[in-house]
PAMARBA-71786 format. One record per residue: z, x, y of N, C-alpha, C in turn. Coordinates in pm, whole numbers, padded with zeros to 5 digits, always signed. Example, Ala and Ser with C-alpha at 12.3 -4.5 7.8 and 13.67 -1.06 7.14 Angstrom:
2
+00780+01319-00569+00780+01230-00450+00780+01320-00330+00708+01285-00225+00714+01367-00106+00787+01290+00003
! end
This chain:
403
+04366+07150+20747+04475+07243+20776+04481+07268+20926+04600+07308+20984+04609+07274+21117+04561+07477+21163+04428+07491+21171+04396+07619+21226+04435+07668+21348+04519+07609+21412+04528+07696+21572+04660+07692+21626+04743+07755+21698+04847+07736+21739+04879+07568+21844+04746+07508+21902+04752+07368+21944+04802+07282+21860+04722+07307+21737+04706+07213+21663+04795+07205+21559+04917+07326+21561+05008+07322+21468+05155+07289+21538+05152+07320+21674+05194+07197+21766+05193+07065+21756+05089+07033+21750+05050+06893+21770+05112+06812+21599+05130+06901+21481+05149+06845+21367+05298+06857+21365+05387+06886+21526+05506+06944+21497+05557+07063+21402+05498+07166+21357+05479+07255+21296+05574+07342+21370+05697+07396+21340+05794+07492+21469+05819+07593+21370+05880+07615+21290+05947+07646+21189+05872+07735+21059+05953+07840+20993+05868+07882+20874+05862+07813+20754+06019+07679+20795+06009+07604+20684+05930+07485+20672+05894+07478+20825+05786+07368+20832+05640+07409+20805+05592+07579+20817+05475+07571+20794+05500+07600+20633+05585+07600+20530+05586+07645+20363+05560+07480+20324+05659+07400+20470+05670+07248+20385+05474+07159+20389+05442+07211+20497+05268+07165+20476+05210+07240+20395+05185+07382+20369+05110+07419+20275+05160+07392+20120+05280+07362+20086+05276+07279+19968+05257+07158+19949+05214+07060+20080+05172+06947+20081+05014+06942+20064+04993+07009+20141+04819+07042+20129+04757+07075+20022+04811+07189+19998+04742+07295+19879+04826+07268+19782+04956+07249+19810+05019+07268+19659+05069+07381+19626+05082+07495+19715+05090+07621+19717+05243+07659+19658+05335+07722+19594+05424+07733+19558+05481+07876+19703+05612+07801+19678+05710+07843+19812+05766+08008+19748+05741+08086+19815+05741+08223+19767+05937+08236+19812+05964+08370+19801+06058+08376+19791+06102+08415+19950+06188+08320+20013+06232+08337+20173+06289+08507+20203+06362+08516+20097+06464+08657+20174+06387+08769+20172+06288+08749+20085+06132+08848+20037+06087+08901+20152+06012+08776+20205+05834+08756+20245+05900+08652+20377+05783+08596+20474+05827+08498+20551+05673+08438+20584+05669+08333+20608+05555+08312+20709+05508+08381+20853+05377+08406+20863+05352+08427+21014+05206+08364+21048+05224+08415+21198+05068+08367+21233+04991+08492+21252+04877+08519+21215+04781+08656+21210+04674+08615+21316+04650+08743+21360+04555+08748+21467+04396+08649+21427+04398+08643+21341+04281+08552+21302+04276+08397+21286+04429+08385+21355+04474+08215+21335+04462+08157+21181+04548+08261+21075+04560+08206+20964+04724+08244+20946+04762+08164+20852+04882+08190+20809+04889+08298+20693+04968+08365+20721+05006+08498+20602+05116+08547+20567+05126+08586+20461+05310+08623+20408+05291+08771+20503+05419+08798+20507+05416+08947+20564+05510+09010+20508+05555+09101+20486+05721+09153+20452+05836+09142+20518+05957+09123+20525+06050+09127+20604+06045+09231+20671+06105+09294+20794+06206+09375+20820+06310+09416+20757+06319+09547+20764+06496+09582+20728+06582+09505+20828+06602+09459+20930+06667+09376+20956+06665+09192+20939+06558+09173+20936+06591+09012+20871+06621+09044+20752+06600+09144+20651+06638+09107+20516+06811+09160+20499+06839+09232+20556+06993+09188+20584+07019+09080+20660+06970+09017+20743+07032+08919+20789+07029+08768+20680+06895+08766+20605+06850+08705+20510+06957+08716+20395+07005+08828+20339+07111+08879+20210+07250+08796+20314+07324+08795+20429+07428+08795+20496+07421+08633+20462+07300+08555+20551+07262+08364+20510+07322+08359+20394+07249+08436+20311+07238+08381+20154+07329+08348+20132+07435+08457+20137+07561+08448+20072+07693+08366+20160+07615+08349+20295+07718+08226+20354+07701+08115+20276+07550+08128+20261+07534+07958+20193+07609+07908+20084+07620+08020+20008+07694+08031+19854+07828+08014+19885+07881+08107+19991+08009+08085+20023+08061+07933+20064+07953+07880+20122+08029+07729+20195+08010+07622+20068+07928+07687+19964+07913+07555+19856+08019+07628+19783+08056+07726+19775+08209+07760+19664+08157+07737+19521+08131+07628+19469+08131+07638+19348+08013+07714+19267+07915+07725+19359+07807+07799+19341+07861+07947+19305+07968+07995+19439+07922+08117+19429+07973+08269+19346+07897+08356+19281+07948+08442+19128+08084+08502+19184+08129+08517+19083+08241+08546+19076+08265+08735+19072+08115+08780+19036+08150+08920+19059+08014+09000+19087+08001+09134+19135+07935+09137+19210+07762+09199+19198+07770+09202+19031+07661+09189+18908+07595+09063+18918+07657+08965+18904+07603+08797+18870+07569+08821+19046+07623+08883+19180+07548+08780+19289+07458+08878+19330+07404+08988+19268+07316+09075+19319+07190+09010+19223+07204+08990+19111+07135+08906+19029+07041+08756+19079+07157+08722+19179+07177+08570+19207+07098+08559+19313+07114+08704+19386+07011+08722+19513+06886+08834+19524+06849+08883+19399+06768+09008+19384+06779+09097+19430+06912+09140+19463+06943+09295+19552+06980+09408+19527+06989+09518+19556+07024+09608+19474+07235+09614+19506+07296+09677+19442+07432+09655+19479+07506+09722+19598+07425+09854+19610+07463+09855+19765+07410+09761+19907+07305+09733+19917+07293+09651+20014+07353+09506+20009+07385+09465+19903+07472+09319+19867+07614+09395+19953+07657+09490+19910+07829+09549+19961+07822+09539+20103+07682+09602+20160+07696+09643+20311+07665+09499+20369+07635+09378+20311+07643+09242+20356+07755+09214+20383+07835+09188+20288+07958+09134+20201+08062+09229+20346+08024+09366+20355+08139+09408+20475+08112+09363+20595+07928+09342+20647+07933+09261+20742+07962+09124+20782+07987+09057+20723+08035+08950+20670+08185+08919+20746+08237+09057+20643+08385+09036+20665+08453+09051+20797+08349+09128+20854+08324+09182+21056+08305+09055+21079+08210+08997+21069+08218+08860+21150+08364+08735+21119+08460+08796+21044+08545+08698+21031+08543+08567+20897+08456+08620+20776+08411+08542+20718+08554+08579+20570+08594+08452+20543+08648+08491+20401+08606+08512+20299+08586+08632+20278+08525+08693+20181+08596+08821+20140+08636+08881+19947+08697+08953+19941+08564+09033+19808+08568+09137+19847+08545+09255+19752+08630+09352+19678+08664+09334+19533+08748+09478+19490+08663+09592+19432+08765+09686+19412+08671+09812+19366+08642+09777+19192+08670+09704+19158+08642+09642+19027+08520+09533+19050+08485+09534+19115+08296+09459+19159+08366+09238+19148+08506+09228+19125+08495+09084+19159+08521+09070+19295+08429+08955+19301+08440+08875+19440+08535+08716+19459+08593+08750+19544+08687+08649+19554+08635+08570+19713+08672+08395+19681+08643+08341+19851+08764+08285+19852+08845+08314+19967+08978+08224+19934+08960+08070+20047+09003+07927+20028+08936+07859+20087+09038+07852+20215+09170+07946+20196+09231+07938+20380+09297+08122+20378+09264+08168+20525+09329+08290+20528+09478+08275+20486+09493+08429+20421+09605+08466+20375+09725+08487+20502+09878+08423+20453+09959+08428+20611+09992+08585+20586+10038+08628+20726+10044+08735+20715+10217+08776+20745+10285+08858+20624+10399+08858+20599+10447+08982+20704+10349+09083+20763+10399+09145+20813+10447+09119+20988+10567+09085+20986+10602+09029+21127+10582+09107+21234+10571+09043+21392+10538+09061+21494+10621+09171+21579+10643+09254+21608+10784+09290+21641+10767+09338+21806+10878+09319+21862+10871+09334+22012+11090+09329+22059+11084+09480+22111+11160+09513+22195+11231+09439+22293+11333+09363+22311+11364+09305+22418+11425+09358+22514+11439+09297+22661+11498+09369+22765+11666+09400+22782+11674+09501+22775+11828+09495+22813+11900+09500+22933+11963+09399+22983+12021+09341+23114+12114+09385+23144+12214+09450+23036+12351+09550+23049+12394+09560+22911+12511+09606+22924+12557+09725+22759+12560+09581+22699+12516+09600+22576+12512+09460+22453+12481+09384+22471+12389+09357+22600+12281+09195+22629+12141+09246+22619+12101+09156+22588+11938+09141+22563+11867+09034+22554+11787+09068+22707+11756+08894+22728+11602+08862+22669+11563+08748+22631+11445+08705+22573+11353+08592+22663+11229+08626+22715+11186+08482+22753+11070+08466+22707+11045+08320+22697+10893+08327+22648+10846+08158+22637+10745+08174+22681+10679+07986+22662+10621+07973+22544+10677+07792+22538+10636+07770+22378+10550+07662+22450+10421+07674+22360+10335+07507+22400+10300+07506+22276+10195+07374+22222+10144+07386+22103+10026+07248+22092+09914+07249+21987+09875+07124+22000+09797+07043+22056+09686+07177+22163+09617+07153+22258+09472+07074+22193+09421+07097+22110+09340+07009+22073+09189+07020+22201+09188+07122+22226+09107+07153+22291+08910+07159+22261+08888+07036+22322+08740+06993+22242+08729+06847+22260+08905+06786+22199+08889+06693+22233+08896+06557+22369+08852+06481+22386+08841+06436+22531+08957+06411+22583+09035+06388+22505+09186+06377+22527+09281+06465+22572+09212+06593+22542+09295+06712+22569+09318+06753+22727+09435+06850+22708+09449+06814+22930+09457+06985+22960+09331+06987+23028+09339+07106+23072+09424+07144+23164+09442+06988+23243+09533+07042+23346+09693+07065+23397+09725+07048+23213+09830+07020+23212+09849+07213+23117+09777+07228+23045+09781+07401+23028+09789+07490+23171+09687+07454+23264+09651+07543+23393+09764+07508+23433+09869+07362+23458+10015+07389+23539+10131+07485+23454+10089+07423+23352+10212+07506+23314+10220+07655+23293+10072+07732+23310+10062+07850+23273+10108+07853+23478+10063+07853+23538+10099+07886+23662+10225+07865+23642+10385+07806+23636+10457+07779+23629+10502+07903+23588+10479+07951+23469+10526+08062+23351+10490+08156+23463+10348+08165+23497+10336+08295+23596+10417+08336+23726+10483+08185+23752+10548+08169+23876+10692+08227+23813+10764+08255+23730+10857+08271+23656+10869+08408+23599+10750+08460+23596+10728+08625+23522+10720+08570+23343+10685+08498+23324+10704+08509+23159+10570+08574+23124+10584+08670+23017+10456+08755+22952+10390+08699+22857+10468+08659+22821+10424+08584+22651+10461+08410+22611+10322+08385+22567+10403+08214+22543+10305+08229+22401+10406+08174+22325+10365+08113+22171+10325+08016+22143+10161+08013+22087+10127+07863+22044+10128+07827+21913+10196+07721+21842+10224+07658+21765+10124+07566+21665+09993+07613+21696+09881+07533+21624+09832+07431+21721+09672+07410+21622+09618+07342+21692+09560+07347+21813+09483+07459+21848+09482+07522+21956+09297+07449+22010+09263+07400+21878+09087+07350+21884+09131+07210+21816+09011+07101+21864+09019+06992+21827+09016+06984+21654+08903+07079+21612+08820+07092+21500+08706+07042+21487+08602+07065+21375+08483+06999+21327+08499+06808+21344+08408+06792+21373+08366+06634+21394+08371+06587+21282+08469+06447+21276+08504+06388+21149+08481+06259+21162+08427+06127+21108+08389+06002+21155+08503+05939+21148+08617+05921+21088+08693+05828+21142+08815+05911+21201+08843+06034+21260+08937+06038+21303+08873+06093+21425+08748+06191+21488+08731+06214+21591+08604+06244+21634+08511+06151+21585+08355+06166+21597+08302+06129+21750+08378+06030+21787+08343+05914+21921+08473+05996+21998+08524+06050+21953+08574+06088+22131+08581+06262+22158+08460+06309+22053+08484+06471+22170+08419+06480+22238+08515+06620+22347+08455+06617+22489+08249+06688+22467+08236+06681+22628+08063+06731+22598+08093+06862+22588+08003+06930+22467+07996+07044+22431+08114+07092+22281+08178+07003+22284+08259+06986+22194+08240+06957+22082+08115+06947+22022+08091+06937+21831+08062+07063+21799+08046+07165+21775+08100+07307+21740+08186+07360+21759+08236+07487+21623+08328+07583+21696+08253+07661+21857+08166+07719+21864+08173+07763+21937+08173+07731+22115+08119+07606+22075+08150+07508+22198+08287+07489+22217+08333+07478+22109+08524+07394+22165+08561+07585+22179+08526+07709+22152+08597+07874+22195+08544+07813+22331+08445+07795+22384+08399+07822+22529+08445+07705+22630+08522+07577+22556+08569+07489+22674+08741+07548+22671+08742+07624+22525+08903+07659+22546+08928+07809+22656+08814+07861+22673+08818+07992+22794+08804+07942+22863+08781+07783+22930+08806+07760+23068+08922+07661+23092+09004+07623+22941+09140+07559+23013+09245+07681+23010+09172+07794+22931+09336+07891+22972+09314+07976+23037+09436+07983+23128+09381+08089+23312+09407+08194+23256+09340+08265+23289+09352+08431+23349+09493+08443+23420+09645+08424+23410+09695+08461+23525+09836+08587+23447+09770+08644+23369+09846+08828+23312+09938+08737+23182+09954+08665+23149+10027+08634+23050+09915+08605+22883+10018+08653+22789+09910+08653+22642+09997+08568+22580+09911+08483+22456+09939+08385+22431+09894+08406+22310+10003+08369+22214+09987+08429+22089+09995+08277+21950+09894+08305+21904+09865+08104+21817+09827+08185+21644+09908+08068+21608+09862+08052+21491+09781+07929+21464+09683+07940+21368+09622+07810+21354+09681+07738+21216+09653+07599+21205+09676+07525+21133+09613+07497+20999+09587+07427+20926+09518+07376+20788+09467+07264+20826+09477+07199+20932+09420+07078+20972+09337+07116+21151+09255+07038+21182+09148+07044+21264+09135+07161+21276+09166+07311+21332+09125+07430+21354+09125+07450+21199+09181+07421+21108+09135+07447+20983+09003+07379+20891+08974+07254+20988+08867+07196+20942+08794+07311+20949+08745+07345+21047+08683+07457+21086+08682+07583+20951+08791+07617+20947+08796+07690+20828+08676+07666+20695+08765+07546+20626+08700+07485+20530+08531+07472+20530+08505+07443+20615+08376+07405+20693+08256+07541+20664+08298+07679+20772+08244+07774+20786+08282+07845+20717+08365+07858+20652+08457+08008+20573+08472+08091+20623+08482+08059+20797+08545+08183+20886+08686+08173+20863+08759+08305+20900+08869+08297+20975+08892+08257+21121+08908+08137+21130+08883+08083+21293+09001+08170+21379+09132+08183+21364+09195+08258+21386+09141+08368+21472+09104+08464+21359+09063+08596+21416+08896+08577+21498+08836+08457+21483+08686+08432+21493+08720+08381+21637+08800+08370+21687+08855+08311+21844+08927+08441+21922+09001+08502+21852+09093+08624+21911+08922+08752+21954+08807+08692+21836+08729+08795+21867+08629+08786+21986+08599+08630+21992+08498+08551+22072+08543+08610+22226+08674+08600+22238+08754+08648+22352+08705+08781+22383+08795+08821+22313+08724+09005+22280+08638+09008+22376+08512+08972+22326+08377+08981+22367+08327+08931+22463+08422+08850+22501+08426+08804+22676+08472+08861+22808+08590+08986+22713+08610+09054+22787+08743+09030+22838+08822+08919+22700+08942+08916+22789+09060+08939+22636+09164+08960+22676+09266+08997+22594+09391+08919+22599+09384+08794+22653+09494+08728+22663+09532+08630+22562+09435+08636+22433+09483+08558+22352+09471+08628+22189+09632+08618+22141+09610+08671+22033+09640+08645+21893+09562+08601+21788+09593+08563+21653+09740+08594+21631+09790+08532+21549+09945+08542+21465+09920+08542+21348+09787+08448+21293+09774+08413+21163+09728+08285+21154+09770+08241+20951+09739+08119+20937+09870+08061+20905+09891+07931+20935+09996+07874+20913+10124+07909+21034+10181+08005+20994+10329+08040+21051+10298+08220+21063+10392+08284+21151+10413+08385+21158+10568+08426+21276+10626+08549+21168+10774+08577+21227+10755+08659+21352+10818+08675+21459+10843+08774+21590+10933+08854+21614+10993+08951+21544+11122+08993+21581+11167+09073+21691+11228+08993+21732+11284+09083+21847+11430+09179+21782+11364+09301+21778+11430+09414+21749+11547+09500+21818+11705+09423+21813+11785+09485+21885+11844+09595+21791+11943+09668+21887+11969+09835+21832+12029+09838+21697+12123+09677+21668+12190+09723+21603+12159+09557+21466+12043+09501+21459+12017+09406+21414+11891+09311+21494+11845+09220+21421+11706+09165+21482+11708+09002+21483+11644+08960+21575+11657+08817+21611+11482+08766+21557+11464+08654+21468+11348+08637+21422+11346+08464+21455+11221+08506+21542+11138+08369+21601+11057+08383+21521+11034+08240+21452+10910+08199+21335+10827+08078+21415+10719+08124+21445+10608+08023+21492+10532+07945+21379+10515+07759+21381+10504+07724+21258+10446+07595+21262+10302+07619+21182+10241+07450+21212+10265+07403+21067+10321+07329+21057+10346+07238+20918+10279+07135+20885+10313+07031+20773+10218+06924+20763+10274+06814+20753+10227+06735+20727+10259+06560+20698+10266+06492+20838+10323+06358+20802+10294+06282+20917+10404+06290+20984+10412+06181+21111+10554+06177+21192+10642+06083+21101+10800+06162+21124+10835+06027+21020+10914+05922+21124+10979+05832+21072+11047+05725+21207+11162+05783+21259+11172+05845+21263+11311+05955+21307+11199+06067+21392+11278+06139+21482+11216+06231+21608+11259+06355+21515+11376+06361+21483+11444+06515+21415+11378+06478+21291+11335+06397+21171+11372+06404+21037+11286+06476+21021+11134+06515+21041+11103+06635+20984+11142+06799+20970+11163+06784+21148+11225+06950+21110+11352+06927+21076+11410+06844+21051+11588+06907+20940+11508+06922+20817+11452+06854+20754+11371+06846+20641+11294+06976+20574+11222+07052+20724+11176+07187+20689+11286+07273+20702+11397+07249+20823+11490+07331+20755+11577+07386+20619+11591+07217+20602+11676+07176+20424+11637+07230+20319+11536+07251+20320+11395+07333+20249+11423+07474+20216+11429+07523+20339+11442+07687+20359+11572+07730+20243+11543+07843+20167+11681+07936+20134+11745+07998+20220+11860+08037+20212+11969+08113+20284+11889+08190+20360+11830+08297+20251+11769+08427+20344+11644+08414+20398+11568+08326+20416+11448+08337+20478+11427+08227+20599+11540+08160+20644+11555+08106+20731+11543+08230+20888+11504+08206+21005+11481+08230+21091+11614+08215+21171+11614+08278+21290+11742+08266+21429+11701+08155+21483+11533+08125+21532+11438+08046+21608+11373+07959+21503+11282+07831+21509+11227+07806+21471+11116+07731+21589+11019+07727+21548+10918+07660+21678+10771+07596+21583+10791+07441+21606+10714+07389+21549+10596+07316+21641+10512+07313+21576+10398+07215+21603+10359+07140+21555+10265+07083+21531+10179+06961+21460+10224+06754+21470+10330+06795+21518+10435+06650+21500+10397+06621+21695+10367+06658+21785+10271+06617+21912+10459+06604+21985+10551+06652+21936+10678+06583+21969+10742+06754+22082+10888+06693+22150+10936+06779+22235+11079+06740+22209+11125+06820+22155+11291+06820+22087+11347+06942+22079+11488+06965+22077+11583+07023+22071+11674+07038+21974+11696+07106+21877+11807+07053+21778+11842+07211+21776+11975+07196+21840+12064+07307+21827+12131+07360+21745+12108+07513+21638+12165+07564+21541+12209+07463+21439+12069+07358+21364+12095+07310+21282+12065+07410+21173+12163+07409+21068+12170+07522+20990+12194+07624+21027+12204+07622+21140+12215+07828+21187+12098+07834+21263+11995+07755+21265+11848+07762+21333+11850+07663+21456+11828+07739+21518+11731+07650+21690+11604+07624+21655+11577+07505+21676+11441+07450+21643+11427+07348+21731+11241+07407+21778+11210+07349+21875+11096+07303+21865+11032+07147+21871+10931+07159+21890+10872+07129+21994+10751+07201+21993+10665+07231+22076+10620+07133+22209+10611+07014+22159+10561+06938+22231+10384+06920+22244+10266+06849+22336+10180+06875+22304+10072+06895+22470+09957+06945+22449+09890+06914+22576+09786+06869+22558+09773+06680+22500+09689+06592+22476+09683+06479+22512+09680+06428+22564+09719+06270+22541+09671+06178+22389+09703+06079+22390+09695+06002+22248+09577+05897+22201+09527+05980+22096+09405+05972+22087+09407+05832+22019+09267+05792+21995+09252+05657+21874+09319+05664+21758+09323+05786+21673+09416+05740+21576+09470+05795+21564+09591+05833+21679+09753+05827+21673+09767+05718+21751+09717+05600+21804+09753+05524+21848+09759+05390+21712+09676+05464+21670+09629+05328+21498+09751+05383+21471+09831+05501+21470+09926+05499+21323+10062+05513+21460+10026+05472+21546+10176+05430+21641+10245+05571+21635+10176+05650+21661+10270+05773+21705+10210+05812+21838+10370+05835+21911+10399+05844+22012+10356+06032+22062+10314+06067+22160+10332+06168+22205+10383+06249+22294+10452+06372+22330+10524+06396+22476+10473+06511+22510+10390+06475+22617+10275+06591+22692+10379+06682+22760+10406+06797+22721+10413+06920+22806+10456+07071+22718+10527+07128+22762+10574+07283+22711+10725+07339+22760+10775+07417+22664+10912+07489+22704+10889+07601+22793+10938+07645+22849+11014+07798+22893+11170+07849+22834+11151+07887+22715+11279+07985+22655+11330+08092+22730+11450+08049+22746+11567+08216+22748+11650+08239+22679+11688+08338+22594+11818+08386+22518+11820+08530+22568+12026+08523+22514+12035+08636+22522+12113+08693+22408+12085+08798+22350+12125+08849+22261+12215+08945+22223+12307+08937+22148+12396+09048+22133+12340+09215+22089+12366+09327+22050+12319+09452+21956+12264+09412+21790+12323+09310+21811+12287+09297+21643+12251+09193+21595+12163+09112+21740+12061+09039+21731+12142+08894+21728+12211+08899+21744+12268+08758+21707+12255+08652+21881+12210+08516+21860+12188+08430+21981+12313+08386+21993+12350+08456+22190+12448+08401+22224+12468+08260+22354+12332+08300+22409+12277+08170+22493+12148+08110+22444+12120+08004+22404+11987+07927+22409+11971+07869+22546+11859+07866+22625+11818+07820+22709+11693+07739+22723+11631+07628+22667+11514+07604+22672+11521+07523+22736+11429+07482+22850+11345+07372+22976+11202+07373+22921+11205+07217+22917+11091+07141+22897+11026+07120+23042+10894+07098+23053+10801+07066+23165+10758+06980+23088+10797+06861+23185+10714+06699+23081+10618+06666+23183+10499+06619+23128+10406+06565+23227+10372+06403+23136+10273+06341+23218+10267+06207+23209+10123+06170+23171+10050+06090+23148+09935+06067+23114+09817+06085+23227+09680+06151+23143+09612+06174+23303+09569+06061+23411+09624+05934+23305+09600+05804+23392+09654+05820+23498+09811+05866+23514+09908+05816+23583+09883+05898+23700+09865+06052+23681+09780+06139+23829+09673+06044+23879+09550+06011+23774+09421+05967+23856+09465+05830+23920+09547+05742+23947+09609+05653+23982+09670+05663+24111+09743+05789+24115+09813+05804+24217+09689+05876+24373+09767+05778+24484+09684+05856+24594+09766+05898+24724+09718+05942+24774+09778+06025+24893+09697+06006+24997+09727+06006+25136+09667+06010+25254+09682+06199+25272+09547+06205+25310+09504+06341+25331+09438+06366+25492+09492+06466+25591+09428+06478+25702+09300+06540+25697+09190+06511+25716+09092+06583+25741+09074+06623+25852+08963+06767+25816+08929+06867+25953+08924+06773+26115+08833+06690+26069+08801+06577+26138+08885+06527+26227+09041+06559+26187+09195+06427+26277+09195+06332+26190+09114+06298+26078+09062+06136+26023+09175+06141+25910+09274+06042+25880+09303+06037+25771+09230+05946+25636+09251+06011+25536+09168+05925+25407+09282+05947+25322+09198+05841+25204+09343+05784+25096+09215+05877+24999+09299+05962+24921+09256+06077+24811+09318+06061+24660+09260+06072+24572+09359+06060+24447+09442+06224+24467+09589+06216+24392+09645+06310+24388+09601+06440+24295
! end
């Protein structure tokens, strides 16, 4: 038996699961119960169970029930069978189950003791609402940047094509720009994006901390919904709400410029005196089809009378289009800030790197009487690192510099 802290080194021994996995190799010893008891080392250089803490054994009850949560089929359905399931008494299972729900985890408790995991956050029906400016009697003007699609994590993604265009917006006064999904690469997948994320980029929390350094600080908030695909991998994956698990990460960084919408889609109304103008932000699914418009007429065609939008603003399709009051709806999509990865190049879809700047103006009763949207198109990061310039140095010396 490895008696000394050298020598349990030396057997690679790190872990409490590595010293349970030798003493049932050795001895044969049966593996006591983890959320219980734990391994330690005792002043006499022997190994000994000890009791938990009140705090590892909540943190121990909180594991448990992630674990249960990410296998789903495992986990009870109410809240008898998982106090059972985990030996706890039923209040400290509850005060898990709410910390839990603090960290962003999907997880539901009723006052009827079932437990529900839902496997994507619920969208949230209650819309966004915001005041617009009024420019004179019965106008009301609207601005706001749309980007979408950033894919941020992956190597492909262009930071520096977010940092221009947010300077741009700042150069312009816009407060608010809407993102359209896709805001994280997602979880590492072998054939669609294993070999090309950036460094630091195989976790969520790695791809929150490369996405706080492609979006500036420069007073504007930026408001995203996430998707069902890659930021939803994520979902599926952890049984967070990545959504709110990013709006919080921020938080805690100390900054406030970025803020959840939801999952899927969420409405914005801009609330005039005498009627309301509703921008619907919206990541959808399927593939590109051979047509530039045929999906969004398609999600329009879809829609009933009354739940159609003034605005529509899509993402997921990597595309930058215009289709004016088809149906009664402006729909725009987003466009993207990626370049084109391995497999959108396998399935021949095309992409158009950049973002809008919207203006309308609105009547009292909400109705759009100008659309104004400008695209900022940018080009591949090949085509900058390519380009060079003669630069004067301090020196008098001129040199050839990439742009």
């Amino acid at each position: 038996m490895h008696d000394s802290p050298a020598a349990r080194a030396e057997a690679g021994i790190e872990s409490n699961h590595d010293i349970a996995a030798h003493l049932k190799l050795e001895f044969n010893l049966p593996k006591p119960p983890c959320d219980r008891r734990i391994w330690s080392w005792s002043k006499d250089e022997r190994y000994r169970w000890r009791a938990t803490t009140e705090e590892e054994a909540a943190d121990s009850i909180e594991e448990a029930i992630l674990a249960l949560r990410r296998g789903r089929r495992k986990m009870p359905a109410d809240l008898a069978t998982l106090c059972d399931r985990l030996d706890r008494g039923p209040t400290a299972v509850k005060a898990a189950i709410e910390r839990l729900r603090e960290r962003s985890v999907l997880i539901e408790l009723d006052e009827a003791g079932v437990i529900s995991t839902p496997a994507t956050p619920p969208e949230i029906e209650t819309p966004h609402e915001i005041t617009p400016t009024a420019i004179s009697e019965g106008v009301h003007r609207v601005r706001f940047g749309v980007t979408g699609d950033w894919h941020v994590g992956h190597e492909k993604s262009r930071p520096d094509v977010i940092k221009a265009f947010y300077d741009e917006c700042a150069r312009q006064g816009i407060e608010d720009v809407y993102h359209t999904g896709n805001i994280l690469e997602g979880k590492p997948l072998p054939r669609i994006n294993l070999n090309e994320l950036a460094p630091g980029g195989h976790t969520l929390d790695g791809q929150i901390a490369l996405l706080m350094d492609a979006l500036p600080e420069v007073g504007i908030t930026t408001h995203f919904v996430t998707g069902d695909c890659h930021e939803g991998w994520w979902i599926k994956d952890t049984g967070f709400d990545v959504g709110k698990y990013i709006e919080d990460r921020f938080h805690e960084a100390g900054r406030e410029d970025l803020k959840s919408l939801g999952f899927l889609r969420r409405d914005i109304v801009y609330a005039c005196p005498k009627g309301d103008c509703v921008v619907r932000v919206f990541h959808p699914g399927g593939g590109s089809a051979y047509a530039l418009s045929y999906a969004p007429q398609k999600i329009v065609e879809a829609m009933q009378g009354g739940e159609k939008p003034n605005v529509l603003l899509l993402g997921h399709y990597h595309k930058a289009e215009y289709l004016p009051a088809y149906r009664n709806v402006h729909v725009l999509q987003a466009g993207c800030c990626c370049d084109a990865s391995t497999f959108l190049a396998k399935k021949r879809i095309q992409v158009h790197v950049g973002a809008w700047i919207v203006e309308m103006l609105l009547d009292d009763t909400g109705i759009i009487r100008t659309f104004n949207p400008t695209f900022y198109p940018f080009f591949d990061r090949g085509f900058y690192l390519s380009r060079r310039v003669e630069v004067k140095g301090a020196d008098g010396v001129r040199r050839s510099v990439t742009a």
